[in-house]
C-alpha positions in Angstrom: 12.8 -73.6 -68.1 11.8 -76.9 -66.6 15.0 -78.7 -64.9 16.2 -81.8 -66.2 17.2 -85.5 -64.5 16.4 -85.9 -60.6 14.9 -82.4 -60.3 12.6 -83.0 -63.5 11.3 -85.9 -61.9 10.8 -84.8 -58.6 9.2 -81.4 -59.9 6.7 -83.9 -61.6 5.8 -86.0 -59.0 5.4 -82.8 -56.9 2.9 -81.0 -59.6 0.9 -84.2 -59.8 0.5 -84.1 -55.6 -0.4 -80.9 -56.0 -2.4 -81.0 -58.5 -4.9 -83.9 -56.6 -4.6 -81.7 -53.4 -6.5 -78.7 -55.6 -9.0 -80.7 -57.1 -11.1 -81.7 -54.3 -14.0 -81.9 -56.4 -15.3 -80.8 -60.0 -17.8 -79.1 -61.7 -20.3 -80.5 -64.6 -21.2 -78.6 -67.5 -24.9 -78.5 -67.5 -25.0 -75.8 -71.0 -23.3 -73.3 -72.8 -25.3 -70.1 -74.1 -23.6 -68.5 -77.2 -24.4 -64.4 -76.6 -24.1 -63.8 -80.4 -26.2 -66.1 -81.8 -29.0 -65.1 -78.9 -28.6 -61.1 -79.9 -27.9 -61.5 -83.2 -29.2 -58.7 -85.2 -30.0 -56.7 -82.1 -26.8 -55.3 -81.9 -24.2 -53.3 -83.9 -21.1 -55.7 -85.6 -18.3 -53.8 -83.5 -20.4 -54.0 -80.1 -18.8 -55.8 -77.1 -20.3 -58.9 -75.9 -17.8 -59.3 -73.2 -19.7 -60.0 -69.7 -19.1 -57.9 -66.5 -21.1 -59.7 -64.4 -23.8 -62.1 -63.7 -26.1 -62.9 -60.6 -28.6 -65.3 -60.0 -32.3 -64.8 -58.7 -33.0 -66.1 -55.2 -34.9 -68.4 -56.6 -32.1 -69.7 -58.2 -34.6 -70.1 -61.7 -33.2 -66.6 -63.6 -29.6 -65.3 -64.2 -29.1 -61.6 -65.5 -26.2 -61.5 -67.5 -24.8 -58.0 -67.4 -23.1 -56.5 -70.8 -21.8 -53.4 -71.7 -24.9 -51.0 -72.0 -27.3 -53.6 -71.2 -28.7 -57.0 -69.7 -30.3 -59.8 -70.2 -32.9 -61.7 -68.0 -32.4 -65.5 -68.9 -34.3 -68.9 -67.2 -31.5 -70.8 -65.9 -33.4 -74.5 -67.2 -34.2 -72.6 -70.8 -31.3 -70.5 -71.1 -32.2 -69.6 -74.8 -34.7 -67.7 -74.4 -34.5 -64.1 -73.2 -37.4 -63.0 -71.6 -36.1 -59.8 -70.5 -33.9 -56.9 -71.9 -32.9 -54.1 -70.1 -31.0 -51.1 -71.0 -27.8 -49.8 -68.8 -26.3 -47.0 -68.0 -22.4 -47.2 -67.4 -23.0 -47.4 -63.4 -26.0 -49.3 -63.5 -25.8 -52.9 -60.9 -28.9 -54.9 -60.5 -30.6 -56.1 -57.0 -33.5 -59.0 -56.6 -36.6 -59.1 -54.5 -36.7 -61.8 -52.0 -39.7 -63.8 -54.0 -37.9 -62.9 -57.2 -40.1 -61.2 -58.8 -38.9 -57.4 -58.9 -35.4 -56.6 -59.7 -33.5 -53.4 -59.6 -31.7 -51.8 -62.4 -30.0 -48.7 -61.0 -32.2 -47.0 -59.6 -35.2 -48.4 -61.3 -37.8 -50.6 -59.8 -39.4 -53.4 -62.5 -41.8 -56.0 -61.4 -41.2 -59.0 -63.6 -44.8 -59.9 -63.9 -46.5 -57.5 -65.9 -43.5 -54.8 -66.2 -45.0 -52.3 -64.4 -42.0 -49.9 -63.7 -40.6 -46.8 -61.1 -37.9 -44.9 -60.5 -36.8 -43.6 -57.1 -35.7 -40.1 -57.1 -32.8 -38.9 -58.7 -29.1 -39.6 -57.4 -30.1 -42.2 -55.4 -27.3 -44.9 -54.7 -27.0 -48.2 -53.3 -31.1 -49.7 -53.2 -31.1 -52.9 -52.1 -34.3 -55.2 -50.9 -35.2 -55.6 -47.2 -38.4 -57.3 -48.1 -40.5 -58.3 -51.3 -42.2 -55.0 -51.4 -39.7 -52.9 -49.6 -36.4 -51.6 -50.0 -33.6 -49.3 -48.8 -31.4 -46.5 -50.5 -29.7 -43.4 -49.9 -31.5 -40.2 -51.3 -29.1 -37.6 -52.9 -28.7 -35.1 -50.0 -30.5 -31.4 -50.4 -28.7 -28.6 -50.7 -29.4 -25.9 -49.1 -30.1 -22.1 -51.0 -27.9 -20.1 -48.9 -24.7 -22.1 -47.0 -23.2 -19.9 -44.7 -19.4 -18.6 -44.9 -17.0 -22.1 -44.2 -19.5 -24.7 -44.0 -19.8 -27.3 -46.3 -22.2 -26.8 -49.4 -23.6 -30.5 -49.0 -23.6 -33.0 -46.0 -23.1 -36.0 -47.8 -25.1 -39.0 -47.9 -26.0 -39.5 -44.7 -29.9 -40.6 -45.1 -31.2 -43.9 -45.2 -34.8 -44.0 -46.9 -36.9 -46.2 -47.0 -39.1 -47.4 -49.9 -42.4 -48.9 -51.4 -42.5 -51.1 -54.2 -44.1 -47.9 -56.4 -40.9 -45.9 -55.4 -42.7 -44.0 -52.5 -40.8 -43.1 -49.7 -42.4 -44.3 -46.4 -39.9 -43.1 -44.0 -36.2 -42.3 -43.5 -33.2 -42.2 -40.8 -30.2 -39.9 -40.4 -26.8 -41.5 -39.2 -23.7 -39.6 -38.4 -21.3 -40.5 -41.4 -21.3 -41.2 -45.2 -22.9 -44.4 -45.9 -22.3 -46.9 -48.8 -24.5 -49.8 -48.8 -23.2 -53.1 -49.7 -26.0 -55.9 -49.1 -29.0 -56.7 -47.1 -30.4 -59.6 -45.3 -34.4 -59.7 -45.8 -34.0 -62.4 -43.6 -32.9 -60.5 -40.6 -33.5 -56.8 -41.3 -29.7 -56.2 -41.3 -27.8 -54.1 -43.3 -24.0 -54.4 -44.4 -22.8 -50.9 -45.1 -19.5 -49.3 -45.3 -18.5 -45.7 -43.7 -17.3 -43.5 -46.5 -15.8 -40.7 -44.8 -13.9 -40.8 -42.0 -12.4 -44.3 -40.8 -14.0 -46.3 -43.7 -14.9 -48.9 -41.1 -17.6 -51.6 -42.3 -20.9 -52.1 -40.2 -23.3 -54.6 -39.9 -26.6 -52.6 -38.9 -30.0 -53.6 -37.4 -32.8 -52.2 -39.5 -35.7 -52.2 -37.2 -33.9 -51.2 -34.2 -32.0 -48.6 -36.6 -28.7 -49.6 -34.0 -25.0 -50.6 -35.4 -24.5 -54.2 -33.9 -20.6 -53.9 -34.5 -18.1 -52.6 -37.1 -14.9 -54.0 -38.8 -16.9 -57.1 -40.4 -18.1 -56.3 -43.1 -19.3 -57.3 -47.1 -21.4 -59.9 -48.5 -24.6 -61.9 -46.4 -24.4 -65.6 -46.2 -25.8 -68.7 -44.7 -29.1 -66.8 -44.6 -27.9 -63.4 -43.1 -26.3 -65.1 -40.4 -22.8 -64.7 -41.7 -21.0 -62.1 -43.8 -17.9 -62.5 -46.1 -15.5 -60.7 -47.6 -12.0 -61.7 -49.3 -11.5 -65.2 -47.8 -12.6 -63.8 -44.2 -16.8 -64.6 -42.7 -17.8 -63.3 -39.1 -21.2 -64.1 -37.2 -23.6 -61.4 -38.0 -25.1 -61.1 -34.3 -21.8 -61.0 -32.4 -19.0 -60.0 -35.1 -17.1 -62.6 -34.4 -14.9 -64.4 -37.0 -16.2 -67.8 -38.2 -13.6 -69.0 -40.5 -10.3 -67.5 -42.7 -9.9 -69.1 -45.5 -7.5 -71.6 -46.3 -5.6 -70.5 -49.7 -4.8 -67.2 -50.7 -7.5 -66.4 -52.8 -9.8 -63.3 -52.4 -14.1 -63.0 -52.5 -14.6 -59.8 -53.3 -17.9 -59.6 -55.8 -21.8 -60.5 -54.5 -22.1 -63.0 -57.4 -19.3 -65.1 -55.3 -21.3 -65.6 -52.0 -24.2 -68.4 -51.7 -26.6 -66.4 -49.9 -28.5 -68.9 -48.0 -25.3 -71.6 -48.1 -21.8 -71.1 -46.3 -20.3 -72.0 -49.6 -18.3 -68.6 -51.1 -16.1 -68.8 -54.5 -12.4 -67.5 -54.4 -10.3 -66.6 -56.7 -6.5 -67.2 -56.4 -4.5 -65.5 -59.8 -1.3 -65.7 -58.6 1.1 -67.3 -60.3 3.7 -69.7 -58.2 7.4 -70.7 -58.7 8.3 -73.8 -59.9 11.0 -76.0 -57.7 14.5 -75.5 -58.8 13.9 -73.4 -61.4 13.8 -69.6 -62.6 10.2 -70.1 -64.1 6.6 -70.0 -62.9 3.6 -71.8 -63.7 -0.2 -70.9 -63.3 -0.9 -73.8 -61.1 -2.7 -71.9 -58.2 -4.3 -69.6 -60.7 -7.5 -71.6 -59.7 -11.3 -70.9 -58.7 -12.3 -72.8 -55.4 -15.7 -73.2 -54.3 -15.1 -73.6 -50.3 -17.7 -74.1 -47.4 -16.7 -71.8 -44.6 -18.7 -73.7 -41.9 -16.7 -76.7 -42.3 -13.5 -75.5 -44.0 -13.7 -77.7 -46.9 -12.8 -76.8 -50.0 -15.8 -78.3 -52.0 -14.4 -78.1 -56.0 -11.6 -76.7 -57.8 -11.0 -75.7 -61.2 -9.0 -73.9 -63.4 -9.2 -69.8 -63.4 -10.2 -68.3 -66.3 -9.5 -64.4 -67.3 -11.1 -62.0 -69.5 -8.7 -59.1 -71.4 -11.7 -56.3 -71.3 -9.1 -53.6 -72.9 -5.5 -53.3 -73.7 -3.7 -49.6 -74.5 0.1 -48.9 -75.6 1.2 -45.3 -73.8 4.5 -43.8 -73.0 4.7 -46.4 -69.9 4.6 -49.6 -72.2 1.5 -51.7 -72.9 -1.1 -51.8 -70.4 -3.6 -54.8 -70.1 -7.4 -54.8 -68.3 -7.0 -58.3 -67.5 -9.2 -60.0 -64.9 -10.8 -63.0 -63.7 -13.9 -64.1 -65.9 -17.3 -62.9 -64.2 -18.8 -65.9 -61.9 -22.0 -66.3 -59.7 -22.7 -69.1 -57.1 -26.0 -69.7 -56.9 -27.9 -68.6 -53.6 -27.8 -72.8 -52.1 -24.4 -73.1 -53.1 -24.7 -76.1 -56.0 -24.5 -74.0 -59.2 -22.1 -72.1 -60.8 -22.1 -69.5 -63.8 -19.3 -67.9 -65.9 -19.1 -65.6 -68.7 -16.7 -64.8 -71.1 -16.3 -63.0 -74.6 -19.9 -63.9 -76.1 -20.6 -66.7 -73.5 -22.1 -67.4 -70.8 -21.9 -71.8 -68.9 -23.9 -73.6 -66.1 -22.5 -76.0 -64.2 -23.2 -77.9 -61.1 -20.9 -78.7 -58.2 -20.1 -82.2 -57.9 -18.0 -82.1 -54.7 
């Protein structure tokens, strides 16, 4: 309940400061595209439309807009028409070229121009771009016929191969532990990667000299490989050291919320805050911030959106998927996209 008298009006005056403080800048709506109308009678009636995710090219001309069971290849300046369609499976996550012109689905290999497609072999997890006709992935390991009394049936995946454009494995490289890869930097042959056995440490890797450069900084590249970021935190990519923490409490933890050649990174901040002299709470700093870690600005703020992707009743009470609505930054930083139930919106950042 929101107090009365005095305390009403100085609870007022003190949601209106903070309320300026947030909104350092804006963003403008530059279209909205309406999922249902694009798909309609492509789909069954009951069939979710709800977005997981979205990521734009590095060209920043083509989003795919990632649905349940499939996605959709759009032109960011002609958003209605579809170009592409791609089926999903449940795991499936999608990776660009640098040039933009081949993009990943799973473990599939499509080349936009004349859809020539490959698959690398089967089981293999995390490929990810190192070049416009190269990439990187981890090949399921081989298990051997015959494992002898108390070892273990499989060593894990612990090979990093590397790729052609047709799917052809030029060449490979054993490391010591379990690795999960999380991005790549074209830019500077470097791989982020995170140890899944063991410590769980995260490693920033130098592909041509196949050497680990440090550990403990970890997640998505930035300001053209020279930076990487992850949950409001960015280190230097050559020396591990930390660049910047960010000011609120918000979190970056998805690729589509990292400008990849800017030092601009999205956050997310869903937590709910208490209202002065009162028992109640208000969604004030349930914001999204678009903030430049090289010069610890916040550049926009808006209001945070969420998506209810399930719900469930069980013995425990009623349980609710609810989550932040998918975004992407584009890779300079000045464009933002957001999905919803059936909907997808541009806009650009007006700081």
């Amino acid at each position: 309940m929101v107090p009365s008298g005095l305390a009403r009006c100085l609870y007022l005056l003190l949601l209106a400061a903070l309320s300026g403080c947030l909104q350092a800048g804006s963003l403008e709506k530059l279209w909205d595209l309406d999922l249902k109308k694009t798909l309609y009678g492509e789909l069954p009636a009951r069939h979710s439309l709800k977005v997981e995710s979205l990521l734009f090219s590095p060209d920043a001309r083509q989003i795919v807009i990632v649905l349940p069971g499939r996605a959709l290849l759009i032109r960011t300046q002609d958003p209605v028409a579809v170009p592409d369609r791609f089926q999903l499976d449940e795991h499936d996550s999608f990776g660009w070229s640098p040039d933009s012109q081949i993009v990943t689905s799973g473990r599939r290999l499509v080349r936009l121009a004349d859809r020539k497609e490959c698959d690398l072999p089967q089981n293999t997890l995390f490929p990810h771009f190192v070049g416009n006709d190269s990439l990187v992935a981890m090949p399921a390991p081989v298990i051997p016929p015959v494992v002898a009394p108390g070892t273990s049936p499989s060593p894990g995946y612990r090979t990093v191969g590397f790729y052609d454009a047709n799917c052809k494995q030029q060449d490979s490289w054993n490391v010591e532990q379990e690795w999960g890869i999380t991005d790549a930097s074209p830019e500077h042959g470097l791989l982020s990667v995170i140890e899944l056995s063991g410590s769980f440490r995260s490693l920033i890797v130098n592909l041509p000299t196949r050497q680990i450069l440090h550990s403990g900084s970890g997640g998505w590249f930035a300001d053209n490989g020279r930076a990487v970021c992850w949950n409001g935190n960015c280190w230097a990519t050559d020396s591990g050291q930390r660049l910047a923490h960010s000011p609120v409490r918000g979190s970056a933890g998805a690729a589509g919320h990292v400008a990849a050649r800017s030092s601009r990174i999205v956050l997310d901040d869903p937590h709910e805050s208490a209202i002065p002299f009162s028992s109640a709470f208000t969604d004030l700093a349930a914001r999204r911030r678009v903030w430049d870690f090289r010069s610890n600005t916040e550049v926009a703020s808006w209001p945070l959106k969420f998506l209810t992707y399930w719900t469930s009743f069980d013995l425990d009470g009623f349980n609710r998927d609810r989550r932040p609505v998918p975004c992407a930054i584009s890779p300079d930083g000045e464009y933002i996209a957001e999905g919803a139930d059936g909907k997808v919106s541009l806009y650009k950042v007006r700081p």
